[in-house]
N, C-alpha and C positions, 0 to 999 in steps of 0.2 A: 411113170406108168406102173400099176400093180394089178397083177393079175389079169394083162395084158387090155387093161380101163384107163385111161387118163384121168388124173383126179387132178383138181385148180388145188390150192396150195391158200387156206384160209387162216385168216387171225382174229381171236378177241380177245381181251384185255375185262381185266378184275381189279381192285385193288391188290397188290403185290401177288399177281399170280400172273401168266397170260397162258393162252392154250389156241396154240397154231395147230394146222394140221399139213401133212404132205400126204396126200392122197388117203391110204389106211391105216398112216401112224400118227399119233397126236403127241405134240411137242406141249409138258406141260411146264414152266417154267417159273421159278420163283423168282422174282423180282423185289429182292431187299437188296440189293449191293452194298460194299461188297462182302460184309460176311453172312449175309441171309441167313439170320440168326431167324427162330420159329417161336412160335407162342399158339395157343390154341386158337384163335383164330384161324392163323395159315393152316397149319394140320387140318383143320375144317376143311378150311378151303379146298384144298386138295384132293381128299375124298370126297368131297362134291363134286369135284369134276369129273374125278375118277368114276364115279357112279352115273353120271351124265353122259360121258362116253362109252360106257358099258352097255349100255342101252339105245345107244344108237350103233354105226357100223363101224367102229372103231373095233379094230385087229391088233393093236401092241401099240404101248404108251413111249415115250421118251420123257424122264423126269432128269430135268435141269433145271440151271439157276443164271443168274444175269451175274456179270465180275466176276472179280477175283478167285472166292473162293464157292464150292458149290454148298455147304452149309455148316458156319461154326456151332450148331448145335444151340440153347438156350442163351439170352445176353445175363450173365452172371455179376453185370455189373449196372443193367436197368434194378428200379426198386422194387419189382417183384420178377423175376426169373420165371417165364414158363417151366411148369412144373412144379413147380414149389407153391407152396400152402399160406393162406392165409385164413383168419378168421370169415374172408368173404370166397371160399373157393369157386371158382370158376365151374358153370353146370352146361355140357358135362364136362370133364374134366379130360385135359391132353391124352391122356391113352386111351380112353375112350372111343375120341376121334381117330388116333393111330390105330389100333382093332382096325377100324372099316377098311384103311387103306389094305391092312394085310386079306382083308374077308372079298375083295373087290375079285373080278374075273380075266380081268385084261393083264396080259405078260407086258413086264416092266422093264427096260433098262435104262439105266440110271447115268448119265454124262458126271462125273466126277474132275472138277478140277481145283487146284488149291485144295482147303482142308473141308477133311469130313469127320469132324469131332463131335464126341460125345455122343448126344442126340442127332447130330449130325450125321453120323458113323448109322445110327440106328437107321434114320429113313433110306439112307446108302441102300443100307443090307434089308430093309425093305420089302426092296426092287427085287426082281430074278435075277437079274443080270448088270455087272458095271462096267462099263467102258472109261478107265482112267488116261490119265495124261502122267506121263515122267514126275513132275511137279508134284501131284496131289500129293494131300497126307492125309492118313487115315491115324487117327487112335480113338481109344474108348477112354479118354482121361479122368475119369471119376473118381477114383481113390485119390489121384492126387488131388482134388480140391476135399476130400475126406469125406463123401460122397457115395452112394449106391449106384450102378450104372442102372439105362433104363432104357426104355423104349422100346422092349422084348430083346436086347442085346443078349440074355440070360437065352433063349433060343436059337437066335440069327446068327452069332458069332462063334457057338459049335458048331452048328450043320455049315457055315461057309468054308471053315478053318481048320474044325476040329476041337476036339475037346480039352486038348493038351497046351494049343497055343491060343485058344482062346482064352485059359486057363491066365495064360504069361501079361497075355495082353490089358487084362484086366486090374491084373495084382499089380503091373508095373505101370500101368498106362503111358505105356512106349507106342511114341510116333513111328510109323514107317511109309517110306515113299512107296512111288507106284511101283517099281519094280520089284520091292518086295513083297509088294501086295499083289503082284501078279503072281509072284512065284509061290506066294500060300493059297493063292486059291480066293482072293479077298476080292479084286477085281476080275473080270473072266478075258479085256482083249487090252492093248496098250496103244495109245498112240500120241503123237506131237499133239499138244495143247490147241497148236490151230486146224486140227484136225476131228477136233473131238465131238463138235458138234455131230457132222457129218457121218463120223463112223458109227455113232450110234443113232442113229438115224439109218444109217444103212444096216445097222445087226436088226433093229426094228424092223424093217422092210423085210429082210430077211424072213422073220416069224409071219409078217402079216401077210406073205407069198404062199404060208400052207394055210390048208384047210379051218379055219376059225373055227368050227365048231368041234374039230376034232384037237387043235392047240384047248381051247378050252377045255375041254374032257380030260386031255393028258394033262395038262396044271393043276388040276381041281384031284386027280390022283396023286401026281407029284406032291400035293400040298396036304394031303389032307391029315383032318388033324392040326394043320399049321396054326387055325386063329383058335383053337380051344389050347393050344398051347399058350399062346399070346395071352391071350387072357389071363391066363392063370398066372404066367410070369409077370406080367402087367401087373397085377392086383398085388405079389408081394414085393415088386420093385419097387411102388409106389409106398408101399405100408415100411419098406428099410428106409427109402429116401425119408419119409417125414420124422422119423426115428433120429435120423442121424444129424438132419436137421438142426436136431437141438442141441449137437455136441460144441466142444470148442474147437476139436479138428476140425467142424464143417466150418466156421466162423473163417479159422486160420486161412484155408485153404482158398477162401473165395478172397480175403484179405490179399494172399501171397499173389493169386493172378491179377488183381487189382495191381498190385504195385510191381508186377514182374520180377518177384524176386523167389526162392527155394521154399515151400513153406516149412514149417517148424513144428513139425505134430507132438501132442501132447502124449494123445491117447483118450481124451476124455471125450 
């Protein structure tokens, strides 16, 4: 019950997406198991829904994933890597689509389990709000494959963090679990993995119990400015990434996670 309404509890299905609802919250859920790696399609996807429930009576999102982990970010070892460039680049292209998602109106929290790397890490921080489990792991791993980080991480990762450890997190691309991602401020509540659906589900309900018109106004202040940031960070992550693209470090680095081994940077 919200808002003292009974609401039935509905489901539909996409290819690799599904979007449940429980009464005023909508569970959107990525469906690649288990490392729900993204490409611009899915990102698509998503802010389509995102926008479809905007516009209807949806009050606060749940953005989850199906397995293991909630999203290993890009597959660095498919033969074209969302995000990355080809002579046929994809219109419009991955950040693009991520823009809408940050531009959208509905308050977000994010279910977090297993790993949220890289690009993964990006749609995490996203969201307003994450609900992790002990397990997760959060890093921004991009230098170590000799790489640009991206996804407006250059944004999202000082205002979650701060400026200093986002700083760390970047230059080292150091994993850390849920608990110290609670205690920096990276996830906002913690709980047991078989728990996880539900608690955020319940912070969701939470938000969608006040005034929706008025969550909306206070977001849209809390935010503003947020996607003219993105943008602009967006436009030069993307112009470092194809940059770097062409080095030997980037070569090495996608090489070294390929084969799990330390990679060996040159420098060039």
């Amino acid at each position: 019950m919200v808002g003292g309404v009974a609401q039935a509890t509905t489901s539909t299905h996409q290819p690799d997406l599904s979007i449940g609802r429980e009464g005023y919250v909508a569970i959107v859920e990525i469906t690649r198991p288990p490392n729900n790696f993204f490409d611009v399609t899915l990102i698509r996807d998503i802010a389509d829904a995102l926008d479809e429930l905007a516009a209807g009576d949806c009050r606060a999102v749940v953005l989850a994933s199906q397995g293991k982990h909630f999203c290993a970010g890009a597959d660095f070892s498919s033969p074209r890597p969302a995000g990355t460039t080809t002579d046929q680049e994809p219109t419009p292209h991955l950040y693009e689509e991520a823009i809408r998602i940050f531009a959208q109106p509905l308050p977000i929290v994010a279910a977090v389990q297993g790993a949220a790397i890289g690009g993964g890490l990006g749609l995490a921080l996203a969201a307003d709000f994450r609900v992790a489990a002990p397990e997760a792991r959060f890093a921004a791993n991009f230098a170590r494959l000799g790489f640009h980080h991206g996804f407006a991480l250059s944004v999202t990762l000082p205002r979650t963090v701060g400026a200093q450890k986002a700083a760390e997190l970047l230059y080292t691309g150091a994993r850390i679990g849920g608990e110290e991602a609670l205690r920096i401020g990276m996830c906002d509540r913690l709980v047991p993995a078989d728990e996880l659906r539900a608690a955020a589900v319940a912070f969701a309900t939470e938000i969608a119990t006040s005034a929706p018109l008025a969550v909306r106004s206070i977001r849209e202040t809390l935010r503003d400015g947020l996607v003219d940031e993105v943008r602009a960070a967006t436009a030069r992550e993307r112009a470092e990434q194809e940059r770097l693209q062409r080095t030997d470090d980037w070569k090495e680095g996608v090489a070294a996670v390929a084969a799990r081994r330390e990679p060996d940077f040159s420098g060039r």
